[in-house]
Structure formats: C-alpha cells, structure tokens
N, C-alpha and C positions, 0 to 999 in steps of 0.2 A: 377583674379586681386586681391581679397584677400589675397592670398598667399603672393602677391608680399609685402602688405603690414606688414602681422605677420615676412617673412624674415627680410624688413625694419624695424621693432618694436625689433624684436632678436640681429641684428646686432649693435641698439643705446644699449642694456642692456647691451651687450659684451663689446662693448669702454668703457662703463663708467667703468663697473666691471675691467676693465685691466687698466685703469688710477688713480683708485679711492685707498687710502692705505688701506687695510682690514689685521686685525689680523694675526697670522698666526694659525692655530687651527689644531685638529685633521679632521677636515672635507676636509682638503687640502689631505689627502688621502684617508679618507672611502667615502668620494662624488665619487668621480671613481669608488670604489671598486663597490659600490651600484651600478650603470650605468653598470660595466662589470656581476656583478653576474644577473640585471635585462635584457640584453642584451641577456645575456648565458640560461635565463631561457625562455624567448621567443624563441628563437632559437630551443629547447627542445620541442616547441611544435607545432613545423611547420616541416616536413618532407624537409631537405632540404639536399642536394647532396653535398658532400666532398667538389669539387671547387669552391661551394657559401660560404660554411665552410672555405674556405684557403682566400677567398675574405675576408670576416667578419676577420679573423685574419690580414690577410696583412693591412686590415685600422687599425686596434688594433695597429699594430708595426709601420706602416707611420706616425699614429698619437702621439705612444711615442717619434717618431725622433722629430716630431717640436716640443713637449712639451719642450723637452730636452735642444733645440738648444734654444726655449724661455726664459728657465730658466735661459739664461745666461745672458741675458739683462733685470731681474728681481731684484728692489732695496729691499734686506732686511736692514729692521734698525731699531733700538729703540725710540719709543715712549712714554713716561711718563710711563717708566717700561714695556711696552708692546711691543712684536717683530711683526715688520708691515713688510708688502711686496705690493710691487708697480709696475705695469708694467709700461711698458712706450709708446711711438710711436712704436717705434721698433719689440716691442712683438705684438703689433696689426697690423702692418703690417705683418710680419710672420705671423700671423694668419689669415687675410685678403687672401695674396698671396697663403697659405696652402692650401685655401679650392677647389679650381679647380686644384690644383696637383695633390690633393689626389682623388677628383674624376673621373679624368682622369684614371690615372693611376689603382684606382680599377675598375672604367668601359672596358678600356682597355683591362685589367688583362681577365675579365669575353668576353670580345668577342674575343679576341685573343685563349682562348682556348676554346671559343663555349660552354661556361657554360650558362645552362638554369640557370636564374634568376628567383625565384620567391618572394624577398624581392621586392613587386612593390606593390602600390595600399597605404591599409592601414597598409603594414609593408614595407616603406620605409625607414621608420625613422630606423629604425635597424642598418643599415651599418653606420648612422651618430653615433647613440649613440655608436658604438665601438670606430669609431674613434676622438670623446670630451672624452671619456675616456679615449683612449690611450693618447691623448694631456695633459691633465690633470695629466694623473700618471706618466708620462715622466718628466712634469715642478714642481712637488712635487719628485719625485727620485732625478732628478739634485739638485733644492733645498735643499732636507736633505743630499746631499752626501755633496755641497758647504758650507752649513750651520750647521754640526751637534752639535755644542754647541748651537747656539741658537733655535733649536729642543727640544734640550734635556733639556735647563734651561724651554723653553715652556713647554715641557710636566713633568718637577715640579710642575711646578707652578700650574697645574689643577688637580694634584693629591687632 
C-alpha cells in the first residue's frame, strides 16, 4: 500500500512540474543525459541478455516519441528577459495516457519473444529511468529544434 502512495506523491510533483513555468536552462538536456549514462551504467553491472538490452532501448525510443509529440504543446515565451516553458493539460495527459502504452508494449515486447526478464525486484526501476529519459530528451530535441534562437540567446546569456 505504500507504493500506491509514493506513485500518488510522484504523480502530484509531475502535474505541478508540467504546469508550473520553469526557466529553460542547460539541465533541460544534461537531466536525461545523467538518467541515460546512470541507467547504462547500471545495466553494465547486471548480466543481462540482448532482448532485455533491445527492451531497455525500445522504452529509450517510445519514450523520445512522447517527449517529442509533448514538446509540441509546450508554451516557450519571455519573461522579464528570461525564456520560460510551460506545459499544459495536454502534455500531462500524454504523459498520464504514455505510461501504460509504454508498458504494455515493453512488457509485450519481452513475452512475445519469451525474453527472461531479470530487471525485477530492486532493479525495476531501470526500464522506467530509460524511458523518463527518453521522454525528456525527446521534449528538449523537439524544443531546440522549434526554438533555436531562444536556446541560443539562453545559452549567451550563462556564458
């Protein structure tokens, strides 16, 4: 029953963070990068079998599709000189609706081709951090590709 409530405690920090306007900074990219290179280093130290390996990538690439598609109902705009971003309903629904597609679809993946799972237990959480990384680098790619002057006057300005 615990569980049910830290999911319930994750899920209020996620709406707020997706509705709330936050700068746009350089951690709109090294946050994932960190998530994929600590993902990939775990991974490195559990013996795990090619099609748990093409699992873990497949949520990596599911999750850059909904980043992607999020980033397009993502408001960038200026604030007292400062470039803010702002989700809306929209993006937390997609992101709401995302999270049993993707795990369908990667649990699927894994018993349709009778791939022994051994991310269970206490490296469960693995398959998730690939895929909020992939979500992540996907709605920061769409965003620099749609916004790259206000990227680039950003990362002036912190030089």
């Amino acid at each position: 029953m615990n569980y049910i409530w830290i999911v319930l405690l994750a899920v209020i920090v996620i709406t707020k963070r997706q509705l709330t306007p936050r700068p746009i900074s350089a951690g709109l990219v090294t946050f994932p990068l960190l998530l994929v290179c600590y993902g990939g280093y775990m991974v490195t130290q559990l013996s795990l079998g090619g099609g748990e390996i093409a699992s873990l990538l497949l949520s990596l690439a599911m999750g850059a599709a909904v980043g992607m598609y999020e980033g397009r109902f993502i408001r960038v705009f200026e604030q007292d000189g400062v470039y803010m971003r702002r989700g809306s309903l929209v993006t937390l629904g997609i992101w709401l609706l995302s999270i049993p597609v993707r795990f369908i679809v990667s649990f699927g993946f894994t018993q349709l081709l009778h791939i022994h799972v051994q991310l269970t237990g206490s490296n469960a959480y693995i398959p998730f951090l690939f895929s909020l990384a992939g979500i992540l680098l996907g709605r920061a790619v769409y965003l620099i590709v749609k916004y790259p002057g206000e990227f680039q006057r950003t990362a002036a300005a912190n030089r």
